[in-house]
C-alpha positions as CSV (number, residue, x, y, z in Angstrom):
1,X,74.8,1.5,64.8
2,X,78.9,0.4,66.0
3,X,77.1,-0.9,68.9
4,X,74.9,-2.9,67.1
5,X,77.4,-4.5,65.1
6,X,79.5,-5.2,67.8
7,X,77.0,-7.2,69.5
8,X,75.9,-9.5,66.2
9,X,80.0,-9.8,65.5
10,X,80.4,-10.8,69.2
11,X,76.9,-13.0,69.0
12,X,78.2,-14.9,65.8
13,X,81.5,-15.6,67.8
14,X,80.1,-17.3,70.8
15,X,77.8,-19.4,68.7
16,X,81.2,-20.6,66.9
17,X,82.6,-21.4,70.4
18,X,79.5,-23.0,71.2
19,X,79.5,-25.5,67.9
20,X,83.5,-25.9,68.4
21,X,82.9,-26.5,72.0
22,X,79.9,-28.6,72.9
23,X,79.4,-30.0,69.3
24,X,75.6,-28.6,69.0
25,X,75.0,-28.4,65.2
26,X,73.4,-25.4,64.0
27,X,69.3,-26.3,64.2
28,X,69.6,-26.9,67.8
29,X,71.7,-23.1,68.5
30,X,69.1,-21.6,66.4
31,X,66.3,-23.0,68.3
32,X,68.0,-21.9,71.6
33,X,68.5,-17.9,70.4
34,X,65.4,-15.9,71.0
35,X,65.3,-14.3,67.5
36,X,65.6,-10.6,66.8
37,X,64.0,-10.3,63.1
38,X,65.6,-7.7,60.9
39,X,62.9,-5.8,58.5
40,X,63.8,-8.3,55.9
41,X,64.9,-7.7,51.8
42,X,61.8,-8.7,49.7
43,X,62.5,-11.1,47.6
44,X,59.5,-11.1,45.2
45,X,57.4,-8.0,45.0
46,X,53.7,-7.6,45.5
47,X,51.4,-6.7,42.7
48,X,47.7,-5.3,42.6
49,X,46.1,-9.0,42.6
50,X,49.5,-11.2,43.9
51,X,51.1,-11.7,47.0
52,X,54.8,-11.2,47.5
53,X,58.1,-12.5,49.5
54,X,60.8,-11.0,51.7
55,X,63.5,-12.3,53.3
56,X,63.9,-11.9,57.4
57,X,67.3,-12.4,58.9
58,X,67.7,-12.8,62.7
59,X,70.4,-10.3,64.1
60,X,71.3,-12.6,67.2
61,X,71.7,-16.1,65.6
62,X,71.4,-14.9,61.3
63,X,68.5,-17.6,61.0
64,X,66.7,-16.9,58.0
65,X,62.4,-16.4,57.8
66,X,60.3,-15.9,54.2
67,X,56.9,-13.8,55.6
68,X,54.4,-12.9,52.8
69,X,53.9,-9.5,51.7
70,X,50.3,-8.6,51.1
71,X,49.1,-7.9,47.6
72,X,49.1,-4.0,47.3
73,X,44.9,-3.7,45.8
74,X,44.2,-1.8,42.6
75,X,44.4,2.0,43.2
76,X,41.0,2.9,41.3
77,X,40.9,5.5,39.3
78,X,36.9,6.9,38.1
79,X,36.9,7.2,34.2
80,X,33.8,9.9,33.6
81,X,30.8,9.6,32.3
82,X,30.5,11.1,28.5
83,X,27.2,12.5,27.7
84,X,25.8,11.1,24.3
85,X,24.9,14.2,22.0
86,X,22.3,14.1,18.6
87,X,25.1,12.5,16.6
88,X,27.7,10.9,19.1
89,X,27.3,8.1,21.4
90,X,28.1,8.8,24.9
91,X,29.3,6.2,27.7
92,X,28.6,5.6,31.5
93,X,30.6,6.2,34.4
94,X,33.6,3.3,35.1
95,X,36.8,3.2,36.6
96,X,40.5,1.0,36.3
97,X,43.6,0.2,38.3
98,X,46.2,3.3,37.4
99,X,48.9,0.8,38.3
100,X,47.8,-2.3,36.4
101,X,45.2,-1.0,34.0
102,X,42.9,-3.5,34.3
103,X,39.0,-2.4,34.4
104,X,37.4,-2.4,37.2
105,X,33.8,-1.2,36.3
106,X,33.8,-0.9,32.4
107,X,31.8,1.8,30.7
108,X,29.0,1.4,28.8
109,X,27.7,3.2,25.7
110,X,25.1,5.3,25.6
111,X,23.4,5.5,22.0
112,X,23.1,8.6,20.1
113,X,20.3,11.1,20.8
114,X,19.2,11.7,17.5
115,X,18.1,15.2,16.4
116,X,14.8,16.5,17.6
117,X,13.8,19.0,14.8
118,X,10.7,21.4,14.7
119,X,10.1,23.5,11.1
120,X,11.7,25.9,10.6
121,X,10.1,28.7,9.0
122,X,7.5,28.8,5.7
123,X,8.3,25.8,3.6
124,X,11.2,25.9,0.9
125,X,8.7,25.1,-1.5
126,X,4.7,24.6,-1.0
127,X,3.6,21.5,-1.8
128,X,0.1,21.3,-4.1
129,X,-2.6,18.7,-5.0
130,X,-0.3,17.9,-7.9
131,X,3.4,18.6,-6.7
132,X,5.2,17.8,-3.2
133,X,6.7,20.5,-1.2
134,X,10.2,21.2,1.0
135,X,10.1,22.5,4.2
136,X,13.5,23.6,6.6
137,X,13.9,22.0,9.4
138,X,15.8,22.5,12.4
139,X,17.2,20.6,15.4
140,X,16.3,22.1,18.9
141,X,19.3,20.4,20.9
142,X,22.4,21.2,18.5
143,X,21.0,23.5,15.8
144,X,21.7,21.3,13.5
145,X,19.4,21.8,9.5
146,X,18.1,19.5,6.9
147,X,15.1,19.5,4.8
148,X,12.0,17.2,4.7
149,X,9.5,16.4,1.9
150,X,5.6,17.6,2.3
151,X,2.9,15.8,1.1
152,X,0.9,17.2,-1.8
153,X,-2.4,18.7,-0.4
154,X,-6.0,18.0,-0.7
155,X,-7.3,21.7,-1.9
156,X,-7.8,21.3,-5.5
157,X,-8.8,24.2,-7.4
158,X,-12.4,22.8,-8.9
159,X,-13.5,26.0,-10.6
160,X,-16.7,26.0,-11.8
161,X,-19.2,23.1,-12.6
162,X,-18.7,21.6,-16.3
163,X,-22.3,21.3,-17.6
164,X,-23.2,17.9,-19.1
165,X,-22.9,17.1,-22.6
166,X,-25.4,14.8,-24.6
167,X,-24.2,12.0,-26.5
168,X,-25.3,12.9,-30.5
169,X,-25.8,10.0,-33.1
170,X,-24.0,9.8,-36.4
171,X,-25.9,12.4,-39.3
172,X,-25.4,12.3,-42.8
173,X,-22.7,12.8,-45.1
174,X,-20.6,10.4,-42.8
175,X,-20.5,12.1,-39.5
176,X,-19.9,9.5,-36.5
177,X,-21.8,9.6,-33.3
178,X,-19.9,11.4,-30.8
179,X,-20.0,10.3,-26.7
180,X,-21.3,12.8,-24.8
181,X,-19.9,13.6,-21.0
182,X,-21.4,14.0,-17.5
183,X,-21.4,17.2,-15.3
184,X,-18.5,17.6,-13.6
185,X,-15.3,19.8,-12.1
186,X,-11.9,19.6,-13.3
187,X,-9.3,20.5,-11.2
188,X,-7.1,23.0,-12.9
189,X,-3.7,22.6,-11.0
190,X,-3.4,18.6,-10.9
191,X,-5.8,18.1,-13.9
192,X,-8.2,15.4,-12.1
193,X,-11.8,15.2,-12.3
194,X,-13.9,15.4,-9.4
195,X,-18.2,15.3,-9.1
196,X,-20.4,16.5,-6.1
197,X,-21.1,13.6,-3.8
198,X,-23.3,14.6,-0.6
199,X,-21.5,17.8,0.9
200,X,-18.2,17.0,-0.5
201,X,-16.2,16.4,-4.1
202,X,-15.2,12.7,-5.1
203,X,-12.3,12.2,-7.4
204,X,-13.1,10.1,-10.3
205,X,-11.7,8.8,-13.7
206,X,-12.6,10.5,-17.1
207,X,-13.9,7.3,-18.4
208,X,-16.4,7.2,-15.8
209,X,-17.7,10.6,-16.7
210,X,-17.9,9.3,-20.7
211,X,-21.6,8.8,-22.0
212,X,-21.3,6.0,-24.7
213,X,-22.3,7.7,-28.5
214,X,-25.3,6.0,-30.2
215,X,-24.6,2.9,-32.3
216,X,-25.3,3.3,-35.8
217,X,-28.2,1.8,-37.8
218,X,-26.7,-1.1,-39.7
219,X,-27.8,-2.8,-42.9
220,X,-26.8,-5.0,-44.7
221,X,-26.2,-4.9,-48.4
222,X,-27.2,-8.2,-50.0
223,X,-24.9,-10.4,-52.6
224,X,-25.4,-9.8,-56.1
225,X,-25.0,-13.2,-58.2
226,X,-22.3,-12.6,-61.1
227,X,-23.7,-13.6,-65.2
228,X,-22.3,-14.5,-67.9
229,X,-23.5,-10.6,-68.9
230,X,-22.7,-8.9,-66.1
231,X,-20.5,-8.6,-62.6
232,X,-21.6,-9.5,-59.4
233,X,-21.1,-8.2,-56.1
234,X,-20.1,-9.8,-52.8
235,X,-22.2,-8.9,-49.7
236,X,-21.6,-6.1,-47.4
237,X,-22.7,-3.2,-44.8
238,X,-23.7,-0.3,-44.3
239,X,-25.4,2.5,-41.8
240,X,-28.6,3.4,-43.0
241,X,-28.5,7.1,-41.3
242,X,-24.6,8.3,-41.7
243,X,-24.1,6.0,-44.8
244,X,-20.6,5.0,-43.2
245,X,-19.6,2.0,-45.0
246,X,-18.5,-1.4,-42.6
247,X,-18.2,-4.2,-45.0
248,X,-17.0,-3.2,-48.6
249,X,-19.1,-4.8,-51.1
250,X,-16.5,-6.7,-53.7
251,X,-17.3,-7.1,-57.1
252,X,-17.3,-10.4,-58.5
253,X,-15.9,-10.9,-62.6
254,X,-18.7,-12.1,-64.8
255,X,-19.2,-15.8,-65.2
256,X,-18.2,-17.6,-68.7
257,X,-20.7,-17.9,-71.2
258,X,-21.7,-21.8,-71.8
259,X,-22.6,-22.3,-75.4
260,X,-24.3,-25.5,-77.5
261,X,-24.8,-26.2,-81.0
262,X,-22.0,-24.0,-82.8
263,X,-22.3,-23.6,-86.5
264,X,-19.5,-22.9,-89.1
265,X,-20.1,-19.8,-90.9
266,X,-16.6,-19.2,-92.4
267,X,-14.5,-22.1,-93.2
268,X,-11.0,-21.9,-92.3
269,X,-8.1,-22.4,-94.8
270,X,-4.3,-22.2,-94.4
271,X,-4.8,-18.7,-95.7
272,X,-7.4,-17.2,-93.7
273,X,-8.9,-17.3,-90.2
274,X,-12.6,-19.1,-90.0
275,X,-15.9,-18.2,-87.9
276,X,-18.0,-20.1,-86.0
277,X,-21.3,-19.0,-83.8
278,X,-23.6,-20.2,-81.1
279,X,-26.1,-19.2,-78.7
280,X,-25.3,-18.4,-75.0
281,X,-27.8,-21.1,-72.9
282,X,-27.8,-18.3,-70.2
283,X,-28.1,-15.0,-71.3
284,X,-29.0,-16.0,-75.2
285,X,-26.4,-14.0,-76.5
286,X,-24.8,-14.7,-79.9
287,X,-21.7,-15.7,-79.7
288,X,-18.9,-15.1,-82.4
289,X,-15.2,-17.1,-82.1
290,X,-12.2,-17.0,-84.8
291,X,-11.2,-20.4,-86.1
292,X,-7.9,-20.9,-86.2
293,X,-6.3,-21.4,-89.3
294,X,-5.3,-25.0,-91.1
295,X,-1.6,-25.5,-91.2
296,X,-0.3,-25.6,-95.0
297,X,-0.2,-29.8,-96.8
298,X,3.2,-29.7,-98.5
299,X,3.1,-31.5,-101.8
300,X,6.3,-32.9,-103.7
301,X,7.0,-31.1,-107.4
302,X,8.7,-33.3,-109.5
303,X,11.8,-32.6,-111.7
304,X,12.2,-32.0,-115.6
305,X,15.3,-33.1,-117.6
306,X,16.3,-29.3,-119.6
């Protein structure tokens, strides 16, 4: 290492002899020396992606040199795979630079599984033809337990066959006809009717089973003219079998009596009521009417001297 000092010391010495000397400037010494390059001082450093610089200094002549140094490359580093599960997502393999961070193959995610679930055990609650049911359900991958709904059933409970029942007219003292119904089942869990179709049960609506009830026999009751005697009546209905009443007949007051020819019988004075009578042109009834009275006829009395 002394050596080595010695001999740039004494190399720097005769190159400022030379200059002094023959009057060489320093670009034409320099091209002269046969250069012995020192490792160099970098001068910018290299990164993953970017070259760098260093500094090279001969040890003969102290020319100066910039060399590039190399970018370095990312140092990879493998980010593992995560395996999605029934209720978290997962993501592929992928790695990045430990020095720069940057990402060199990124991950991608992996949706959720989902849970795969199988019944578990008898259901919570049975379901019916009338009600829904619950059953437990379990997940085969995590164990994992919820509950899902069961439809209601087909099975009805039909019983026994419910004979058909005639239709019956209306009878006397008022009774109304009554519909009568078909045969039929009736389901005694769900409460829906049901009627043998071929080798099976079809479900139908009560009104379809219904048998319409007899009309009844209506008549009608005729108008009878009002007199001058008697009240009339207005015109109305009836059935003829039941007697149940549709149209109210209305009675209608008696006409007024229209009289000609009326003769005094009693005259009338400012003291008493008079009479008067006719004959009815309709009915030829006698008829009697009071005569007002006469208003009094004032008359002056004249004074006498006492």
């Amino acid at each position: 290492m002394k050596f080595r000092s010695i001999s740039v010391l004494f190399g720097l010495i005769l190159l400022v002899l030379c200059l002094f000397i023959t009057g060489c400037d320093e670009g034409e010494l320099t091209a002269l020396c046969e250069h012995t390059w020192n490792e160099g001082a970098v001068t910018k450093a290299a990164t993953c992606t970017v070259a760098g610089e260093k500094l090279l200094t001969c040890t003969s002549c102290g020319a100066t040199k910039t060399e590039e140094v190399p970018a370095t490359g990312h140092t990879e580093v493998v980010d593992a795979a995560i395996d999605a599960t029934c209720i978290e997502a997962g993501k592929t393999a992928g790695s990045h630079c430990s020095v720069c961070q940057e990402v060199l193959v990124a991950q991608q995610e992996i949706a959720k599984l989902g849970h795969t679930y199988v019944d578990d055990g008898e259901p919570l609650v049975a379901p019916t033809c009338a009600t829904t049911g619950i059953q437990r359900i379990k997940c085969t991958v995590c164990g994992a337990t919820d509950t899902r709904k069961l439809d209601k059933t087909t099975d009805h409970t039909y019983g026994t066959l419910i004979a058909r029942v005639e239709a019956t007219p209306c009878g006397e003292d008022n009774q109304e006809p009554k519909p009568g119904m078909e045969a039929h089942y009736l389901c005694s869990v769900c409460n829906k009717y049901f009627v043998d179709e071929e080798d099976a049960k079809k479900e139908v609506t009560e009104a379809s089973l219904v048998i319409p009830a007899p009309s009844h026999t209506i008549v009608v009751d005729e108008a009878v003219a009002a007199t001058c005697a008697a009240p009339g009546l207005s015109a109305g209905s009836h059935c003829s079998v039941c007697g149940l009443v549709f149209v109210a007949q209305e009675k209608v007051k008696p006409l007024d009596h229209q009289v000609s020819g009326w003769e005094i019988t009693k005259a009338t004075t400012c003291n008493e009521e008079g009479e008067r009578q006719g004959t009815c042109i309709n009915c030829q009834a006698t008829i009697t009417e009071t005569i007002a009275k006469l208003p009094h006829t004032p008359t002056a009395i004249l004074a006498t001297e006492p």
